[in-house]
N, C-alpha and C positions, 0 to 999 in steps of 0.2 A: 516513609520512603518506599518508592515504587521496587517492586522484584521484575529486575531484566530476567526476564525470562529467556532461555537458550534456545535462540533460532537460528537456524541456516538463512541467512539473506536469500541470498541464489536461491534456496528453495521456495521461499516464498514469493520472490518477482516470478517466478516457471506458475506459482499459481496462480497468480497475479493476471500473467500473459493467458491462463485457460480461462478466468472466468472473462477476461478482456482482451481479445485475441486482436485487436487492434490497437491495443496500448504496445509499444517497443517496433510494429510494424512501419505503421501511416504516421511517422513524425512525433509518436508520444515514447519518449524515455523515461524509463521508471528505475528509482531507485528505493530500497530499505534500506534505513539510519538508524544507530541509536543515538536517542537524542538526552544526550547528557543533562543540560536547561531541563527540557521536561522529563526527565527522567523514564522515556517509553521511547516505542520503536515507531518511526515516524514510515512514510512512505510519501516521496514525492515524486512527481509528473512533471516534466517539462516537453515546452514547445513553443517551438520558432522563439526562444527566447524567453517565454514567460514561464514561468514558475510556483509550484503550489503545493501546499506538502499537507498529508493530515496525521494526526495520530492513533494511533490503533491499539484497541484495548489487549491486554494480554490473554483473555479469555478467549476472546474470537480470535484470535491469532492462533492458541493452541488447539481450539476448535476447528480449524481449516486445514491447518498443518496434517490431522490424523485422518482429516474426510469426514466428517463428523457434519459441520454445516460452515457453509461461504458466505450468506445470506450477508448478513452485519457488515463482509465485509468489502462482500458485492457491491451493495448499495452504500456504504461511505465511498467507496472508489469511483463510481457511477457519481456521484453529486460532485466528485473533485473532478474528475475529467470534462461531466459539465461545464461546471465553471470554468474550467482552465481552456476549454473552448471558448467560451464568453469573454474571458476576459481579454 
């Protein structure tokens, strides 16, 4: 069984929106989920309708959270926003 680990949502979309300062602005809404099914903290992107969520490791999350490093989860969010332009 996965460990939910104790996050602020809110706090994490705010970091969300620094590393991706155009996610929440230009049409991209972002939310944090716990996702019960997969027992972790999901993050999904919507726009003009479409929808795309990924899941995010507990490590990088609490890595982000203290300022520690974004990178992980920089770039998962960057491939989802990709796509969800794409698709």
């Amino acid at each position: 069984m996965t460990k939910k680990i104790q996050i602020d949502p809110e706090k994490l979309c705010k970091k969300i929106e620094q590393i991706y300062p155009d996610i929440g602005v230009c049409g991209i809404n972002v939310q944090v989920i716990w996702d019960e099914k997969a027992e972790s903290w999901a993050v999904v992107l919507e726009k003009e309708g479409k929808r795309l969520l990924t899941h995010l490791e507990p490590e990088d999350i609490e890595a982000c959270e203290k300022g520690e490093k974004c990178i992980a989860i920089g770039l998962q969010l960057g491939e989802l926003k990709k796509n969800l332009e794409l698709k």
